[in-house]
N, C-alpha and C positions, 0 to 999 in steps of 0.2 A: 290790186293784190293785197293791200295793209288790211283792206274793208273787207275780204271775202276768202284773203285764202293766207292768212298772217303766219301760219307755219312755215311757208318759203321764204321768209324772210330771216336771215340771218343776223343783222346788227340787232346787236338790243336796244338801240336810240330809238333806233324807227320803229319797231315793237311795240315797244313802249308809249311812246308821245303817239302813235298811229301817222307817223311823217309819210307823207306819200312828195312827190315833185311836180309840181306845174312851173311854166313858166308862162307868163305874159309879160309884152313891152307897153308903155305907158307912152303915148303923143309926144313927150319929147325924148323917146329913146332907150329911157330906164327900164332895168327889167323887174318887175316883181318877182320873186320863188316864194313859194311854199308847196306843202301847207301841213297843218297835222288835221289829226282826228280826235283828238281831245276829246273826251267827255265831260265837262267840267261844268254842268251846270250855267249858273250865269256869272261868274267868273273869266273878265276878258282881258285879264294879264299874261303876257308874254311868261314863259319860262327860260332859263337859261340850256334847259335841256331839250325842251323841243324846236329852241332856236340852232343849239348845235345839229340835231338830228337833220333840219332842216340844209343847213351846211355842209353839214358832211356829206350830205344824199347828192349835193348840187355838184359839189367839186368832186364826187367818186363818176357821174355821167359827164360833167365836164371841167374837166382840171383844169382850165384857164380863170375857172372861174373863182382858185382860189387867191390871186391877187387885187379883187376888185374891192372897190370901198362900199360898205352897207351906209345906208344914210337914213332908215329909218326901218323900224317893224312894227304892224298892227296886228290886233286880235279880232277876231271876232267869235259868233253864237252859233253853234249848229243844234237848232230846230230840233230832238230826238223825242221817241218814244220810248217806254220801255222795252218794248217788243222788238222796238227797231223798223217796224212798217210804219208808213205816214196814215196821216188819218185823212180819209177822203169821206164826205159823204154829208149826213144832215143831221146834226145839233137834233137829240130828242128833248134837251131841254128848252131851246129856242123855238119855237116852231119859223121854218121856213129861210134857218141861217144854215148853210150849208158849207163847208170847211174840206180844207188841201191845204196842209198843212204838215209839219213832222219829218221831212224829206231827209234829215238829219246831211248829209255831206253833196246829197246828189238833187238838189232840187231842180236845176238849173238842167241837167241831162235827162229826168224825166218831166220836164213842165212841159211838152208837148203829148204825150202820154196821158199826163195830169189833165191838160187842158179837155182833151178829147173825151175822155171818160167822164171827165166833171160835166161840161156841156151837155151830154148823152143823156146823161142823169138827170139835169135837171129841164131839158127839153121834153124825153121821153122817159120819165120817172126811171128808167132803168138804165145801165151801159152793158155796152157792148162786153167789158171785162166784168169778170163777177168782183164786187166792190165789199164784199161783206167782211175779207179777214182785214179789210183796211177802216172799217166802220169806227166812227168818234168816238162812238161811246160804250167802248167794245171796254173802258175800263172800268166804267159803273155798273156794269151788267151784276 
């Protein structure tokens, strides 16, 4: 919803920072939360405001979870373009380097997708999906 339809969203933390909720548990039990959407370039410092967004988001879906102890928070990079599509396809300045790439927050729910298409591509020069408004070098043109 934060990525595609951010007017339903009412807090302006989560607006803001682009805070959406995941949860994952970690091998011995821990949970991870986040996460935001940050556009920041390559800047991988936590904020204070996207760590409360992130808080706030966790303990409004589950309130138990505001007495738990934090014991660490990481950043990281999201991959974007300007456009906001990834770039799939073949480097016209390389010849023969071909790139998937850009995914900016969802690389991980389309890399089957990705994979499929990329393969296609470079087995039978062309895929199955039309691959053109995702082209590399769609910013040189």
């Amino acid at each position: 919803m934060i990525k595609h339809r951010p007017d339903t969203i009412k807090d302006e933390y989560v607006v803001r920072t682009g805070s959406s909720l995941s949860f994952a548990q970690t091998d011995d039990g821990a949970l991870t939360i986040g996460a935001t959407r940050e556009l920041v370039g390559f800047d991988r410092e936590n904020t204070l405001e996207s760590f409360e967004a992130v808080a706030r988001r966790a303990v409004q879906f589950f309130p138990a979870l505001s007495d738990v102890h934090i014991i660490r928070s990481f950043a990281g990079l999201r991959p974007y373009t300007p456009d906001g599509l990834p770039l799939l396809g073949e480097l016209d300045s390389v010849k023969d380097l071909y790139i998937a790439a850009g995914h900016e927050g969802d690389g991980i729910a389309l890399a089957p997708a990705t994979g499929k298409f990329m393969s296609e591509l470079l087995v039978n020069g062309e895929s199955s999906f039309p691959l053109k408004p995702f082209n590399p070098n769609r910013f040189h043109q």
